[in-house]
C-alpha positions in Angstrom: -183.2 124.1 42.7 -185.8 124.8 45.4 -184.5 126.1 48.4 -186.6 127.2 51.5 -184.7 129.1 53.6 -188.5 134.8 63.2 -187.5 136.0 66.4 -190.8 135.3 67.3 -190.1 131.1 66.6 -189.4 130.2 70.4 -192.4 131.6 71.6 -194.8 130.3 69.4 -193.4 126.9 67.9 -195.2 125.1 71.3 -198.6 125.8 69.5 -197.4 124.6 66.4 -198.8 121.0 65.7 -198.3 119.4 62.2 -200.2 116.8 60.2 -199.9 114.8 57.2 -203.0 114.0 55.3 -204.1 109.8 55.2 -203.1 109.9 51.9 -199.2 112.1 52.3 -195.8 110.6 52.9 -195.6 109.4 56.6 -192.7 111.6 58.0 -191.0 108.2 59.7 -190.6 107.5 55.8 -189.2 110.4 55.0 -184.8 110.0 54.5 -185.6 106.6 55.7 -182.4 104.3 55.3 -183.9 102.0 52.3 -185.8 105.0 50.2 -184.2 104.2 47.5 -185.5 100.8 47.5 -188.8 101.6 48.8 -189.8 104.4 46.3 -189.9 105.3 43.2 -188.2 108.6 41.9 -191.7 110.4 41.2 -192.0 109.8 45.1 -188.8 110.6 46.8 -188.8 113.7 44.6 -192.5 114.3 46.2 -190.9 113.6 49.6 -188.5 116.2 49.2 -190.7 118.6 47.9 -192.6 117.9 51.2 -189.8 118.5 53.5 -189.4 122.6 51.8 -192.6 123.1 52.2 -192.8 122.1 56.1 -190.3 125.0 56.2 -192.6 127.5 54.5 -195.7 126.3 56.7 -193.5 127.3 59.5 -192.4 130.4 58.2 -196.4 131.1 57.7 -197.2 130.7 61.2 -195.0 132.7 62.7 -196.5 135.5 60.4 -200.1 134.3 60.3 -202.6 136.4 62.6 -204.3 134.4 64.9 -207.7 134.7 62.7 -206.9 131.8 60.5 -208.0 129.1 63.0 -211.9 130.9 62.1 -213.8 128.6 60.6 -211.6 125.3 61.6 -212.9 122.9 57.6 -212.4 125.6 55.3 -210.1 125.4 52.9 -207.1 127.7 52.6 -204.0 128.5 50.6 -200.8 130.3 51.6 -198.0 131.7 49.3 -194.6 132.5 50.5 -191.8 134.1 48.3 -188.1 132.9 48.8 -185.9 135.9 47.8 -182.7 133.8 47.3 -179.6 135.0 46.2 -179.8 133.3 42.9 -183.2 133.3 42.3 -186.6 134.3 43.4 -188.7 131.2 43.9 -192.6 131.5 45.2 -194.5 128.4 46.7 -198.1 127.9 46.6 -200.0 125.6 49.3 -203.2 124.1 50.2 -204.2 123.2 54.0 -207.0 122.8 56.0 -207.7 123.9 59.8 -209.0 121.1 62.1 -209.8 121.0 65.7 -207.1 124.1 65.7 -204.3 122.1 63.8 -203.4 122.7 60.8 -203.2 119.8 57.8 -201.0 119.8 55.2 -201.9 117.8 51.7 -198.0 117.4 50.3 -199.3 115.8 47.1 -198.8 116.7 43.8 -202.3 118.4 44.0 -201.6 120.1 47.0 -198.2 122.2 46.5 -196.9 124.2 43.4 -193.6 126.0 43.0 -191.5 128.2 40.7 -188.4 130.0 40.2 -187.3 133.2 38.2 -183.8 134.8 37.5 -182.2 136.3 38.6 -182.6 137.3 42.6 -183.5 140.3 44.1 -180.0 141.2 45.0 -179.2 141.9 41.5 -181.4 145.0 41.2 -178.6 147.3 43.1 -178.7 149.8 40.2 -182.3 149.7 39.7 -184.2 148.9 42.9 -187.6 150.0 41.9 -187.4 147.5 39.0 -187.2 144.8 41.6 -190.9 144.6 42.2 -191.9 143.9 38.6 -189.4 140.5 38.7 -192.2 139.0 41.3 -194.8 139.6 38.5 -194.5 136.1 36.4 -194.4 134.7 40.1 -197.4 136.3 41.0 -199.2 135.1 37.9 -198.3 131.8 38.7 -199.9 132.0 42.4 -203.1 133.1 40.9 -203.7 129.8 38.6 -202.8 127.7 42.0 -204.8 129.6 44.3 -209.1 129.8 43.1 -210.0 133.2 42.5 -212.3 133.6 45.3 -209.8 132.3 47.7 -207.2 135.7 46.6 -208.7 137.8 48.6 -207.8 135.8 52.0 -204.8 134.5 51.1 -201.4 135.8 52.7 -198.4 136.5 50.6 -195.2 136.7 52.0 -191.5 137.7 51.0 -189.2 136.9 52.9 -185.5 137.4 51.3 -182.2 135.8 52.2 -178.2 136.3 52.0 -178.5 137.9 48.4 -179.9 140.7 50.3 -178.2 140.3 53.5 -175.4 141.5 51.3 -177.2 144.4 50.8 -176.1 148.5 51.6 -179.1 148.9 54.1 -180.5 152.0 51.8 -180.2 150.2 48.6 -181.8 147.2 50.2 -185.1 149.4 51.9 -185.4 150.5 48.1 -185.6 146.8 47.0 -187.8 146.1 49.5 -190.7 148.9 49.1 -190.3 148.1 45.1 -191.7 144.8 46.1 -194.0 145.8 49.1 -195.8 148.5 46.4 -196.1 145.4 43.8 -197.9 142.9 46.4 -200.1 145.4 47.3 -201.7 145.2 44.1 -201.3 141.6 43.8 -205.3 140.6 44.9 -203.3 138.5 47.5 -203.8 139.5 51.1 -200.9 141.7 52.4 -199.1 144.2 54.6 -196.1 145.7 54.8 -193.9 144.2 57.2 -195.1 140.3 55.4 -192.3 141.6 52.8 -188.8 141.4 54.9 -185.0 140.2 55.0 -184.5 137.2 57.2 -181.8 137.0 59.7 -179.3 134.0 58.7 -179.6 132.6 62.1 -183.5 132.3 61.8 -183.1 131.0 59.0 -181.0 128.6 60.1 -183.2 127.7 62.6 -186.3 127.2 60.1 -183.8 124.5 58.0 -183.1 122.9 61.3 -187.0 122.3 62.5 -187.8 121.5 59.0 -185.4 118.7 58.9 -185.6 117.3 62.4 -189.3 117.3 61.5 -189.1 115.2 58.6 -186.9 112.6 60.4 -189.3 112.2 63.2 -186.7 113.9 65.7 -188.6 117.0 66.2 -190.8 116.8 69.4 -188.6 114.6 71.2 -184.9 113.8 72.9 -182.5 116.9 72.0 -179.8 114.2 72.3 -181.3 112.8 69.2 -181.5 115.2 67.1 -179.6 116.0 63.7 -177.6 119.2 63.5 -177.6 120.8 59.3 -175.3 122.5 57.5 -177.0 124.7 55.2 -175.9 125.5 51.9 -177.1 128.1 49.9 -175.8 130.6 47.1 -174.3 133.5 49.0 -174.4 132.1 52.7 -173.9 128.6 54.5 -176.2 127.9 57.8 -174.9 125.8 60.5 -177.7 124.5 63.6 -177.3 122.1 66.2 -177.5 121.6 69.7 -175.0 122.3 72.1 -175.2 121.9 75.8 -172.2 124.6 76.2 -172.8 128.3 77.3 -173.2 129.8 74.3 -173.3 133.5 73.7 -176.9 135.4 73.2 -175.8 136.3 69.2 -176.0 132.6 68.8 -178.4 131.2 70.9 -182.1 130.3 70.2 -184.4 128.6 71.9 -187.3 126.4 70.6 -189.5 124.8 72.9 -192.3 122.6 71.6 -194.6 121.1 74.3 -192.2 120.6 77.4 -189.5 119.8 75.3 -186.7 122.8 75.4 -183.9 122.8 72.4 -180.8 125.2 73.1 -179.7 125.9 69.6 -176.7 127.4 68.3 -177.5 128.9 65.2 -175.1 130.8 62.8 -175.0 132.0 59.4 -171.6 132.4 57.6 -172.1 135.2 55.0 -170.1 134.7 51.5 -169.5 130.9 52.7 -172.3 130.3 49.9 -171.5 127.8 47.0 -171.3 130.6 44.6 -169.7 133.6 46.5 -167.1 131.0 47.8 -166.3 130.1 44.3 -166.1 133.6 43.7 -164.2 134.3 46.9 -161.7 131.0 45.9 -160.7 132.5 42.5 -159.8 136.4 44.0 -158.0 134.2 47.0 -155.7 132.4 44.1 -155.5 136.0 42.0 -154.3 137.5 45.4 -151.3 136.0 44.8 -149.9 138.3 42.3 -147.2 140.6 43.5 -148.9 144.1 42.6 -152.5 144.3 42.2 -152.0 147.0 39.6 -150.4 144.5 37.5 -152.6 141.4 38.1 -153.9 141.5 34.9 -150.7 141.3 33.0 -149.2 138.9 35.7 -152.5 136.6 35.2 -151.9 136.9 31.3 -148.3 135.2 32.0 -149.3 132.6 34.4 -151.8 131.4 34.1 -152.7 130.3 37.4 -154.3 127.2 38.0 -157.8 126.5 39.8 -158.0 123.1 41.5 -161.9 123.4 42.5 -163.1 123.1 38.5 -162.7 119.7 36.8 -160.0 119.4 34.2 -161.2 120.4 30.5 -164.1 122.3 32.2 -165.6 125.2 30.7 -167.7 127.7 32.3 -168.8 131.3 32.2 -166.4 133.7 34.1 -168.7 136.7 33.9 -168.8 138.6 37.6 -172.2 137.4 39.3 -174.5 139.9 40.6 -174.1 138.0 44.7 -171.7 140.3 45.6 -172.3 143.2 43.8 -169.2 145.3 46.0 -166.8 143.2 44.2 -168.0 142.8 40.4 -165.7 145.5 39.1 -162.8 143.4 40.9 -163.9 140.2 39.6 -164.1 141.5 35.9 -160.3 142.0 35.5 -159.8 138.4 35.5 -162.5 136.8 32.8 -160.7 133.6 31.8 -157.1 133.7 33.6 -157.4 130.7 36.3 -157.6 127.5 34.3 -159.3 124.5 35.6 -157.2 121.7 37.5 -159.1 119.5 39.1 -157.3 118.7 42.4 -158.9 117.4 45.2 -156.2 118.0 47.3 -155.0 121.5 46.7 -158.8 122.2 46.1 -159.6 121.0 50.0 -156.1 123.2 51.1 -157.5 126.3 49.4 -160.8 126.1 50.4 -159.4 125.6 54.2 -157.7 128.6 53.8 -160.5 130.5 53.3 -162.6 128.6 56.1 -159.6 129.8 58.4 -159.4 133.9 57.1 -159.7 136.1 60.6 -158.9 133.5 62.6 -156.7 136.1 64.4 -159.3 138.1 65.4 -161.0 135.4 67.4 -162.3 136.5 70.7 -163.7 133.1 71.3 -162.7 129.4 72.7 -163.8 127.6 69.9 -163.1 129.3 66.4 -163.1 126.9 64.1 -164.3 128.7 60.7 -162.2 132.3 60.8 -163.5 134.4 63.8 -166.8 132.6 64.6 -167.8 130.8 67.5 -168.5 127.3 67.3 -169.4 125.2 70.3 -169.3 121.7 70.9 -171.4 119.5 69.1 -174.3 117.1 70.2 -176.4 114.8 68.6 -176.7 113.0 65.3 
C-alpha cells in the first residue's frame, strides 16, 4: 500500500552518491532472479520497503539546503509526506552524513511508515479541513524522530495525481491548509516544502529509484529498465529513448559523466481506480439518451467484464475525481460483474485509444500522447 511517488533533478542528481549501511540489503540483491529462494518474506518485504524509501531520499535532496552536509557523523532524520490520491502516507528516516555522502540504514530500525484515509484530494468542499488529516501523521513522526532532533528535521509534502486533478483555486486552498498545519508541527519547514508534483517528475523519481535498486543506475543507458507506474488516479511511463523527443517530455539526468535522455510522461485518469471508474461510465455510455440511463441501466443490466464473476464491491462514487461523482452516483449497482478477460482487455483498449484523433504526433500509441521508441530492458 506504500507508494513513493523536481525540475531541479538533472542538475543536481551528479552530486547525489548513495550508500547502504554494512549491515542493509546489498542493492545487486535487490529483484535479484532467485529472491524468492534466497530470502525470507520478513526480508524481501524489508527490501522493498528499501527501494520506496531510495525514492523519498531522492526527493529530500533535491529539497534539502546545502547545510545538511555540517557536521558530516551526526545523526539525522528526514520526513516526507506522500499526498496520494487514495491516501496520505508519511515516511520517517534515519541517515547519517560521511565524507559528504549520505548513508542510509534501510533496516527495520531505520525507516517507519504510515498511511491515513482518505487523500488530500477528497477535501474539495472543505479545503481548510485538509491540514488537520496530516495530524495522526504528524504524531507518528514525532515517536520515530527523538525530540531533540524536531527541531532540525525537514518535513515535506509533496502531493500527487489526486491533486493534479485539482481546480487550481481549490487546490492552493488545500495546500495552505496543510502549509499552516506543518508550521506548527515542531518539524523544520517552509512554505514551498509543501507542493504538487509534476507527473513527469514523478515519473522520473520511480524511474532512478528502480534503476537504482537493480544496480543499473550509474551506468550503460542501454541497460537500463524502463517502469510503468501505476498509481490510484494516474499511470507513469519512463524510459529511455534515443529518438528526438519533444521538450514536454524530455528530462535529463546525468550522474557522474553518464547522461540519460528520458522520456517521461504521466497519463492522468490512467490510475487503477479512476480507470475502473472511467471503464464503468465508458460501458454506461452506451445507453441511447443520457437522460434515460438510469431506466435503460435498470432494464439491462449491462455487464462489466473487468470484475470477477460473483464479485461484490462497493459502487459508491470515489472522491479521485471529484468533477464526475454526481455522474457516477446515477448508476450504484447497474453493471454486473462478468469476468472476461477478453472483452475486459477490448474495453480497456478502447479507453487506452480515446483522442487518438487528435494526435499531432508520430507515435501515439495511448490516445493523443507521444510515445517514442523504446530502449533498454
Amino acid at each position: 500500500m506504500r507508494r513513493s511517488n523536481a525540475g531541479t533533478l538533472g542538475r543536481k542528481m551528479d552530486s547525489i552518491k548513495l550508500h547502504f549501511r554494512q549491515n542493509s540489503p546489498r542493492r545487486s540483491n535487490l529483484f535479484s532472479r532467485n529472491l524468492k529462494n534466497a530470502i525470507n518474506t520478513t526480508k524481501s518485504n524489508i527490501l522493498i520497503f528499501a527501494l520506496i524509501t531510495v525514492t523519498l531520499a531522492l526527493f529530500c535532496y533535491v529539497f534539502v539546503p546545502s547545510t545538511v552536509y555540517r557536521n558530516p557523523a551526526k545523526r539525522k532524520f528526514r520526513i516526507v509526506i506522500d499526498g496520494g490520491s487514495t491516501g496520505t502516507r508519511i515516511h520517517v528516516f534515519e541517515y547519517v552524513i560521511r565524507v559528504g555522502v549520505p548513508s542510509f540504514d534501510f533496516g527495520e530500525n531505520g525507516l517507519g511508515s504510515m498511511r491515513v484515509n482518505p487523500g488530500l484530494s477528497s477535501f474539495t468542499q472543505d479545503p481548510e479541513g485538509a491540514g488537520g488529516s496530516l495530524g495522526e501523521l504528524v504524531q507518528f513522526g514525532k515517536k520515530g524522530v527523538p525530540t531533540e532532533y524536531w527541531g532540525e528535521t525537514e518535513i515535506l509534502l509533496m502531493a500527487t495525481a489526486g491533486m493534479r486533478m485539482l481546480d487550481l483555486g481549490v487546490q492552493a486552498r488545500i495546500l495552505e491548509s496543510c502549509r499552516k498545519f506543518l508550521r506548527d508541527s515542531g518539524f523544520k519547514f517552509q512554505d514551498d516544502w509543501a507542493s504538487v508534483i509534476s507527473g513527469s517528475d514523478e515519473g522520473v523519481y520511480a524511474w532512478v529509484a528502480a534503476n537504482y535498486a537493480l544496480g543499473t543506475y550509474g551506468g550503460d543507458p542501454l541497460n537500463t529498465t524502463g517502469i510503468i507506474e501505476l498509481g490510484g488516479a494516474s499511470a507513469q511511463v519512463t524510459f529511455i529513448s534515443s529518438e528526438l523527443i519533444p521538450s514536454e517530455f524530455s528530462h535529463i539526468v546525468k550522474i557522474g559523466n553518464i547522461t540519460y535522455n528520458l522520456y517521461s510522461h504521466s497519463l492522468l485518469q490512467f490510475g487503477q481506480n479512476v480507470a475502473f471508474d472511467l471503464l464503468r461510465e465508458s460501458l454506461v455510455s452506451r445507453s441511447p439518451d443520457s437522460d434515460a440511463a438510469t431506466e435503460y441501466l435498470e432494464r439491462e443490466k449491462l455487464l462489466d467484464p473487468c470484475t470477477p464473476s460473483g464479485y461484490s464491491h462497493s459502487m459508491k462514487p470515489g472522491t479521485l475525481s471529484p468533477g464526475s461523482t454526481a455522474e457516477r452516483s446515477k448508476y450504484p449497482s447497474a453493471l454486473q460483474p462478468r469476468g472476461n478477460f477478453s472483452e475486459c482487455r477490448s474495453a480497456a483498449l478502447m479507453l487506452l485509444q480515446k483522442g487518438k484523433e487528435r494526435c499531432t504526433y508520430q507515435h501515439c500509441y495511448i490516445g493523443s500522447t507521444f510515445i517514442p521508441k523504446f530502449q533498454g530492458s
